[in-house]
MDTraj code that builds the backbone (N, CA, C; nanometers):
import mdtraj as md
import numpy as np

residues = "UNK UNK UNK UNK UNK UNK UNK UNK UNK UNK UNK UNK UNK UNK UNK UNK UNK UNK UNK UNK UNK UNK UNK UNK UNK UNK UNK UNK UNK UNK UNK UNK UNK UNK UNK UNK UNK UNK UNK UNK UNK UNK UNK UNK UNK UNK UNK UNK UNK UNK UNK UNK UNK UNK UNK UNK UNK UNK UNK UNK UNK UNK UNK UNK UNK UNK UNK UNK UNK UNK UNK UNK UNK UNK UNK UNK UNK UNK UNK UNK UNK UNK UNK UNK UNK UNK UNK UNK UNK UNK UNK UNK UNK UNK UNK UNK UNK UNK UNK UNK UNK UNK UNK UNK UNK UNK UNK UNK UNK UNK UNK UNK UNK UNK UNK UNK UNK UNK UNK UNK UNK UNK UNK UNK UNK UNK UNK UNK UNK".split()
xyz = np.array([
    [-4.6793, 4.2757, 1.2059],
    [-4.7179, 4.4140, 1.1903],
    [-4.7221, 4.4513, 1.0418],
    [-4.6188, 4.4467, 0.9393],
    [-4.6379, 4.4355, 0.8334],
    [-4.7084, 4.3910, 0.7517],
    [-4.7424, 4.2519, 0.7905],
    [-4.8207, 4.1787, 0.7189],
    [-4.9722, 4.2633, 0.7242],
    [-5.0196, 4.3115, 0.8704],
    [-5.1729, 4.4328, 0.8895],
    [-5.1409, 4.5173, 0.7936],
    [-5.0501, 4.5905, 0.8082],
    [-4.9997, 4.7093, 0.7065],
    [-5.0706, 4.6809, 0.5377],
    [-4.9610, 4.5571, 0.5246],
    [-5.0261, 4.5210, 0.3452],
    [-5.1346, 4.4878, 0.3291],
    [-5.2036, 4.4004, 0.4476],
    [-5.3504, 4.3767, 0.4098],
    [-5.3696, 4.5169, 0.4198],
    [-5.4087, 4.5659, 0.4778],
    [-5.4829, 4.7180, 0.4723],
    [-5.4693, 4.7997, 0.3917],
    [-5.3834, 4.7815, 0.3040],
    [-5.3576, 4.8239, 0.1686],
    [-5.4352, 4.7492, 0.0847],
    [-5.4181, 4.6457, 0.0726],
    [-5.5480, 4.5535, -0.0092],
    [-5.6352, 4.5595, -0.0388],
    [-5.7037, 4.6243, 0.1053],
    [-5.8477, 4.6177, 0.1434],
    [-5.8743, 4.7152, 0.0813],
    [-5.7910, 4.8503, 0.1094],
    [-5.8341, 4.9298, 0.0250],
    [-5.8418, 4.9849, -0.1287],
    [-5.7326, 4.9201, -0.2075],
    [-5.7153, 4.8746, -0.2967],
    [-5.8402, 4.8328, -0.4043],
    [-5.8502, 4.7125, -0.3010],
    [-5.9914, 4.6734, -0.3884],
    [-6.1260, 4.7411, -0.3579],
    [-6.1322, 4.8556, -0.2991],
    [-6.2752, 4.9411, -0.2398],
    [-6.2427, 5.0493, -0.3834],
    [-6.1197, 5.0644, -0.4670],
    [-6.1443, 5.1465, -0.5322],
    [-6.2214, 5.1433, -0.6835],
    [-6.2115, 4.9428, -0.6693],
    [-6.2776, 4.9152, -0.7856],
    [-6.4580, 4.9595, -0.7615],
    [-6.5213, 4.9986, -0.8586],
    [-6.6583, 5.0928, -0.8263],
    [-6.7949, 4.9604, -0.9078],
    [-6.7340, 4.8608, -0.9870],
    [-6.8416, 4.7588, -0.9784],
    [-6.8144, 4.6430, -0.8345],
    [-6.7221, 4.6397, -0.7392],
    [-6.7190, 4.5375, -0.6770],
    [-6.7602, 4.6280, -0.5066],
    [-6.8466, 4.7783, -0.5050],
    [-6.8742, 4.8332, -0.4446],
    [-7.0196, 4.7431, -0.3650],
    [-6.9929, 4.7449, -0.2144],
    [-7.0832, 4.6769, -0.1484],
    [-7.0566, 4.5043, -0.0826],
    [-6.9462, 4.4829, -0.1546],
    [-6.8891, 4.3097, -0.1430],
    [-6.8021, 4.3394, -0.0028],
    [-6.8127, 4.2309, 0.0710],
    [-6.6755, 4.1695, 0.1236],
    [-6.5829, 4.1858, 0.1151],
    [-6.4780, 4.1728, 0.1628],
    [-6.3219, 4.2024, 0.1355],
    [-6.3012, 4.0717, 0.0773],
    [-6.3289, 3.9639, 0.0998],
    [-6.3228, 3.8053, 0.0571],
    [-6.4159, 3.7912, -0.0888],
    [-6.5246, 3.8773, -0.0945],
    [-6.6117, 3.8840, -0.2189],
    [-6.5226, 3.9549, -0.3216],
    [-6.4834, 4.0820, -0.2690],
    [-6.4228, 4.1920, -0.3797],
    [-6.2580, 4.0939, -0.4044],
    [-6.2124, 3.9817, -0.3228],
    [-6.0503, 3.9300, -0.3700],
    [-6.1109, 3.8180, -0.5269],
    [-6.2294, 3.7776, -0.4965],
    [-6.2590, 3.6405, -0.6024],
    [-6.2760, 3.7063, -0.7405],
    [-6.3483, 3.8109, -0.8171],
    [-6.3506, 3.8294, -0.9143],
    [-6.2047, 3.9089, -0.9584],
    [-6.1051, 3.9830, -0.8927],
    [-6.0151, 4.0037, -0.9417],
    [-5.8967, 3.9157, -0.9289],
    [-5.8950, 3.7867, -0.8964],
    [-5.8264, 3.6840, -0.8963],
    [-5.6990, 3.7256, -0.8213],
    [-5.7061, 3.7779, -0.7022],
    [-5.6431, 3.7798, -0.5604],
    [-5.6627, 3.6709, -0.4906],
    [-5.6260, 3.6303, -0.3577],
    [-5.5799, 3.6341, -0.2372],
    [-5.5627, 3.6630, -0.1201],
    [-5.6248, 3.6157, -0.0181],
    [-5.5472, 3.7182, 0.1380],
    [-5.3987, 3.6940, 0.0956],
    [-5.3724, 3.7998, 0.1553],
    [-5.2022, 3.7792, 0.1920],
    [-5.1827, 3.6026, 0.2869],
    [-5.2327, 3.5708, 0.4004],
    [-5.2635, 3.4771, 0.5147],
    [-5.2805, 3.3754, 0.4057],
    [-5.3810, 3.3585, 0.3199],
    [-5.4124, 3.2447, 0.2208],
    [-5.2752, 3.2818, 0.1285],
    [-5.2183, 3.3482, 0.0500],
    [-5.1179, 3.3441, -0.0153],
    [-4.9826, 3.2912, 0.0430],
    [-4.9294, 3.3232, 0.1508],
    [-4.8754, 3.2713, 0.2460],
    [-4.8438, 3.1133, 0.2825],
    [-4.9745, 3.0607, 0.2964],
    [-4.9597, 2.9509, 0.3015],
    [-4.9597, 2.8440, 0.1757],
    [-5.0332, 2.8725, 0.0840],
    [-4.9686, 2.8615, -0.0490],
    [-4.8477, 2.8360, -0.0819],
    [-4.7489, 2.9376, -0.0942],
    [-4.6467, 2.9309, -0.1034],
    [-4.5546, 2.8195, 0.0079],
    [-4.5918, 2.8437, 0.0923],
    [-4.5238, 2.7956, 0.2474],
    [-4.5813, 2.6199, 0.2090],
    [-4.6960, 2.5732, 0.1487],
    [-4.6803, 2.4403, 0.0863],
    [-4.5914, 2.4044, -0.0376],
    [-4.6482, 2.4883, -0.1486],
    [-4.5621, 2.4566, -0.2366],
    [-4.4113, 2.4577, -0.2386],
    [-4.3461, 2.5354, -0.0987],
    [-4.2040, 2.5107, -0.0833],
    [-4.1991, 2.3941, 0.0150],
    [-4.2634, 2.3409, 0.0738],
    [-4.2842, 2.1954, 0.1875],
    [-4.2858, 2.1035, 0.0962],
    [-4.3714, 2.0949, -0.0059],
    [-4.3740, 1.9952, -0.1150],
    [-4.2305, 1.9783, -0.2301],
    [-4.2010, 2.0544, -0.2830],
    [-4.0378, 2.0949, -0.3054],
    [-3.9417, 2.0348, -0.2680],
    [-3.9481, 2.0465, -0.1237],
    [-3.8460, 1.9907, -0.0328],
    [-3.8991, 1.8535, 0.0171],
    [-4.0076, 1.8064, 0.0007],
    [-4.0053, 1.6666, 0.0431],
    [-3.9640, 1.5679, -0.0827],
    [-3.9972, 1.6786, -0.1833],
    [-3.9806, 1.5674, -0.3147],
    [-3.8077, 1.5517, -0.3176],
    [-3.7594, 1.6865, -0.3068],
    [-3.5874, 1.6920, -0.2934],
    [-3.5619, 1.5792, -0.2225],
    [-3.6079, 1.5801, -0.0904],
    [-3.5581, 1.4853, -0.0012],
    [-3.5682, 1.3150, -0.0421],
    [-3.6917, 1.3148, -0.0647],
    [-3.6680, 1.1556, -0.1332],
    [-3.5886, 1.1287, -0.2240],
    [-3.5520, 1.2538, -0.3287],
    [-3.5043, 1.1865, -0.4475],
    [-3.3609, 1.1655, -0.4169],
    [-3.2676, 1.2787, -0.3517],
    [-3.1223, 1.3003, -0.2697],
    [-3.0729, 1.2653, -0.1404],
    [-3.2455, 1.2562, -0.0966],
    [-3.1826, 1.2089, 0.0510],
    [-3.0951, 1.3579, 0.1287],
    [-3.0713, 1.3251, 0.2669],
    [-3.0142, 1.4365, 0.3187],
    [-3.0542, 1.4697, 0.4738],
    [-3.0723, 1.5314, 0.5432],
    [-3.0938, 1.6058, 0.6192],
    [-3.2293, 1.5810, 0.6806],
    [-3.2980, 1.5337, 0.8056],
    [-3.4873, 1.5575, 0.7728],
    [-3.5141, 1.6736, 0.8481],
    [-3.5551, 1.7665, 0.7818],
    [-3.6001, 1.8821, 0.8532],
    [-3.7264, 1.8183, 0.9615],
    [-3.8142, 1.7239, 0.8828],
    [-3.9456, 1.7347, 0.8768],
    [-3.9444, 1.5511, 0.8904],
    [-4.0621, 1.4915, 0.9935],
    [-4.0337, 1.3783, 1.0836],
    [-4.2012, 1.3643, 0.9862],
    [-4.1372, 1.2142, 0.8680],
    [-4.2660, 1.2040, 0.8140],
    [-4.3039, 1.0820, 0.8470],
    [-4.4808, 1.0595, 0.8919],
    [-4.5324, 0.9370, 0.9043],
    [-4.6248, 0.8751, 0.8015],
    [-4.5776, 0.7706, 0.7238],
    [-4.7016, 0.7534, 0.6585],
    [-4.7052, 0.6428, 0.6465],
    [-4.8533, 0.6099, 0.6389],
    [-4.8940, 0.4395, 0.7332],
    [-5.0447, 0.4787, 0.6155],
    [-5.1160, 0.3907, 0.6418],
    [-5.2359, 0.3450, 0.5985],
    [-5.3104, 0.3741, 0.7185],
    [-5.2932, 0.3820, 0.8218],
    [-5.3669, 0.4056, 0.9791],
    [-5.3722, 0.5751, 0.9827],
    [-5.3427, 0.6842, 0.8979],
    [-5.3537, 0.8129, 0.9116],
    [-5.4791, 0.8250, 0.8375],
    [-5.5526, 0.9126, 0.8902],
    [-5.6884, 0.9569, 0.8301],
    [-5.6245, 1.0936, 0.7424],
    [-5.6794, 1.1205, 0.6446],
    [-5.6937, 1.2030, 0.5500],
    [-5.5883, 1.1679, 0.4507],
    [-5.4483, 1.2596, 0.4701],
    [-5.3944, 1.2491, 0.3505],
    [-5.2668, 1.1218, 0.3759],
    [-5.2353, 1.0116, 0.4257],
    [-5.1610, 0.9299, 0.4430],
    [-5.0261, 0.9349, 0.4286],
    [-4.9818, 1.0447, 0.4390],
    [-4.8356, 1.1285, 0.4972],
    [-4.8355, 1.2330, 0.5831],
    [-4.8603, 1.2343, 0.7001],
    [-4.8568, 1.3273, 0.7751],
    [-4.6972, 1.3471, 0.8275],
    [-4.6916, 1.4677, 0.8821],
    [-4.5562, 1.5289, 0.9471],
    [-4.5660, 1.5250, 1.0752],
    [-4.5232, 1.4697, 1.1270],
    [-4.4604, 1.4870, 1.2907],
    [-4.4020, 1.6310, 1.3453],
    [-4.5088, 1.6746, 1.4704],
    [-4.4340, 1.7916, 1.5181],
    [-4.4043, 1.7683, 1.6257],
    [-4.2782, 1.8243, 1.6781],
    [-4.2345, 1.7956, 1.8244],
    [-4.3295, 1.8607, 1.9351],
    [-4.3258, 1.8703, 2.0557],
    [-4.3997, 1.9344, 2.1539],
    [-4.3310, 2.1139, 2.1822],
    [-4.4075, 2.1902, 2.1923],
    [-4.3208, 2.3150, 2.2084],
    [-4.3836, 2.4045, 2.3122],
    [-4.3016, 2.4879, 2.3519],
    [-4.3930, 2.6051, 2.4695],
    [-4.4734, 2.6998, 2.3884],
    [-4.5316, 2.7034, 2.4735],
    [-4.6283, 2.8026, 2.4250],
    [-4.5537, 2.9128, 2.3515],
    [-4.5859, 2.9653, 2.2467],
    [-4.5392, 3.1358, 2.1904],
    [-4.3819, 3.0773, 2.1322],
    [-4.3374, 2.9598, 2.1663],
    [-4.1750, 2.9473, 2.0942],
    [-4.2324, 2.8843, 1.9647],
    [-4.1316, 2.8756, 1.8625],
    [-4.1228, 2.8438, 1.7572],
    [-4.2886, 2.8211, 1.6748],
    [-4.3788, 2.8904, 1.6716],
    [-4.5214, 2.8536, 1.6539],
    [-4.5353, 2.9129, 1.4714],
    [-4.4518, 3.0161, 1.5060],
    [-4.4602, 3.0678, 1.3620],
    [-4.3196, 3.0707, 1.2610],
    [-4.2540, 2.9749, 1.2941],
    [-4.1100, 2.8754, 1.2075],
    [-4.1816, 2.7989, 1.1150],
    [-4.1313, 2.8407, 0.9875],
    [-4.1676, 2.7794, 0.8336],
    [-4.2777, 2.6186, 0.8822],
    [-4.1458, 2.5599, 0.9551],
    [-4.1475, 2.3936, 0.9781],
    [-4.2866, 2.3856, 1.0443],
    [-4.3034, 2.4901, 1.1619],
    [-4.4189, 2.4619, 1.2129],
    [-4.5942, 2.4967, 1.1432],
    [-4.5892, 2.6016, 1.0584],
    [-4.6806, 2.6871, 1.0037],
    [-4.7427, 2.5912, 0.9490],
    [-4.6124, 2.4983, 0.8373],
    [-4.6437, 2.4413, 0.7127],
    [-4.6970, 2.3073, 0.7641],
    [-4.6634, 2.2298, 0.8140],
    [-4.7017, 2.1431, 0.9161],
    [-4.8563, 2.0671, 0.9254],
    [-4.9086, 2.2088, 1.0052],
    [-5.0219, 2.2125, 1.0418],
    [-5.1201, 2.1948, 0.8749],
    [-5.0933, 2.3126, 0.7839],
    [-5.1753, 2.3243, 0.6655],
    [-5.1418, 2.1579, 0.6117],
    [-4.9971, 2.1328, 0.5979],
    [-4.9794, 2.0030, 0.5034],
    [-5.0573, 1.8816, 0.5750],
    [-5.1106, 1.8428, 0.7102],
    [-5.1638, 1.7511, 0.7387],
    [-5.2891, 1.7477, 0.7237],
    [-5.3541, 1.8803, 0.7079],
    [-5.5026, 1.9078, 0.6210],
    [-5.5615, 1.9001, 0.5268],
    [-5.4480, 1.8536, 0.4293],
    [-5.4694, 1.8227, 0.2460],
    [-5.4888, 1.6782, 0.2353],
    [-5.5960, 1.7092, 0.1296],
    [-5.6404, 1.5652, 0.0731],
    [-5.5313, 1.4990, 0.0109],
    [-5.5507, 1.3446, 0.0256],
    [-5.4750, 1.2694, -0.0425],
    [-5.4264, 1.3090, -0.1930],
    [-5.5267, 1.3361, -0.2509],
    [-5.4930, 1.3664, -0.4266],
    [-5.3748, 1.4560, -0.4353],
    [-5.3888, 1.6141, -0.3593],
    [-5.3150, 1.7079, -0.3605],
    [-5.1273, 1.6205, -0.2858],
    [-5.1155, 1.5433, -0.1525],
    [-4.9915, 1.5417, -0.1091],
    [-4.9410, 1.4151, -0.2174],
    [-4.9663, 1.3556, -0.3232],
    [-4.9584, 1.2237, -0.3906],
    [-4.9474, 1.3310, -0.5291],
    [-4.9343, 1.4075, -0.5525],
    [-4.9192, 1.4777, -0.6583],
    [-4.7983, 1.4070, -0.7208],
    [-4.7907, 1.4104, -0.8992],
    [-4.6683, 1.3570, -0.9260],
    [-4.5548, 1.4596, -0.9486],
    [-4.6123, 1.5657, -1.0189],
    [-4.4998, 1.6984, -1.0326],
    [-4.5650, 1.8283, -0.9535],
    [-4.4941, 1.9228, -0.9411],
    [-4.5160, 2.0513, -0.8997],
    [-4.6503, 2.1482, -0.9448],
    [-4.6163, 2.1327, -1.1072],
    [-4.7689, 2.1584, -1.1204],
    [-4.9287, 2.1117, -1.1466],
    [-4.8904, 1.9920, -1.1090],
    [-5.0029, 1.8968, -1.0574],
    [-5.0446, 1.9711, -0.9167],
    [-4.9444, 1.9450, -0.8763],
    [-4.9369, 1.9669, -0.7047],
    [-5.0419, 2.1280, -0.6595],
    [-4.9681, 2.1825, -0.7668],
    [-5.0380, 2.3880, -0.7633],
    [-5.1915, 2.3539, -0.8005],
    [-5.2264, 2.2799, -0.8885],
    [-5.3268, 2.2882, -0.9404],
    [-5.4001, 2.1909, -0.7990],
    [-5.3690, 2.1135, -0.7924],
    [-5.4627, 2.0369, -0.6721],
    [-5.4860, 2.1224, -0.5371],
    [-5.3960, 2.1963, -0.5202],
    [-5.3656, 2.2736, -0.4079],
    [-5.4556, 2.3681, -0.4215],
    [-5.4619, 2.4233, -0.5539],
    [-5.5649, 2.5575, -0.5677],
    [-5.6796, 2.4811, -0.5426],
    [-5.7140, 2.4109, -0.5937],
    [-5.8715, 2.3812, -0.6061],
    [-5.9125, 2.3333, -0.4138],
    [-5.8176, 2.2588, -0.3537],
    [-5.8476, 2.2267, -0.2372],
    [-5.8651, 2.3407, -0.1327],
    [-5.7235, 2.4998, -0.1652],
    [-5.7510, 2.5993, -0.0805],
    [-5.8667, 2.6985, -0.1165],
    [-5.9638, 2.6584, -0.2476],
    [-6.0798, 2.7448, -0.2979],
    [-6.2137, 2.6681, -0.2170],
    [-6.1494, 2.5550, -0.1473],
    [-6.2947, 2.4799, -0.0515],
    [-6.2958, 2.4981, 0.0734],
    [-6.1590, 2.5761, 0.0963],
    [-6.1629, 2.6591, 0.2434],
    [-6.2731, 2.7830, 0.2662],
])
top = md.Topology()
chain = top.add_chain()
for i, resn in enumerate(residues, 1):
    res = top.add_residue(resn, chain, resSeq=i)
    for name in ("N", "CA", "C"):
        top.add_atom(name, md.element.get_by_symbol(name[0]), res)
traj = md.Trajectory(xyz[None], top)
């Protein structure tokens, strides 16, 4: 509910700029170097997945997150394992959200060597969405 709330603030937000009059809500976010909230979101929700996988290799610990990576995965050759769930339970839990986006990234972006490698590959891959 919140999250409608702030977009709708957004939206209108950017209707007050008077050269980006007539655009898209997606047209009027690109020249002022915005974001959906939904695209910002997940952004973040990688760059903290990536964080924590790098933590994890380097300390070891805990696996939140059930990783497979083989040469037999198509796209990015670390995918995450999700368990099976009911319908409407746990669909929108960090683990699950991030999941889904992180098995959609190109190889270059999940093979990143530091963090801001990682941002920068990430941007350019979520600007081809």
């Amino acid at each position: 509910m919140d999250v409608k709330v702030l977009e709708h603030v957004q939206r209108r937000a950017t209707k007050l700029v008077k050269e980006l009059e007539g655009m898209s809500y997606e047209e009027r976010l690109r020249p002022l170097g915005l974001s959906s909230l939904e695209k910002g979101r997940m952004r973040d929700d990688l760059i903290a997945l990536y964080s924590f996988l790098r933590r994890e290799r380097e300390v070891g610990g805990a696996d939140l997150f059930s990783l497979v990576s083989s040469d037999r995965t198509h796209g990015n050759g670390s995918k995450l394992c999700q368990g099976t769930l009911r319908p409407g339970i746990r669909k929108h839990f960090f683990t699950e959200r991030a999941a889904n986006h992180w098995n959609r990234l190109p190889r270059e972006v999940v093979n990143a060597p530091s963090l801001s490698v990682f941002k920068r590959h990430l941007d350019n891959a979520l600007n081809m969405l």
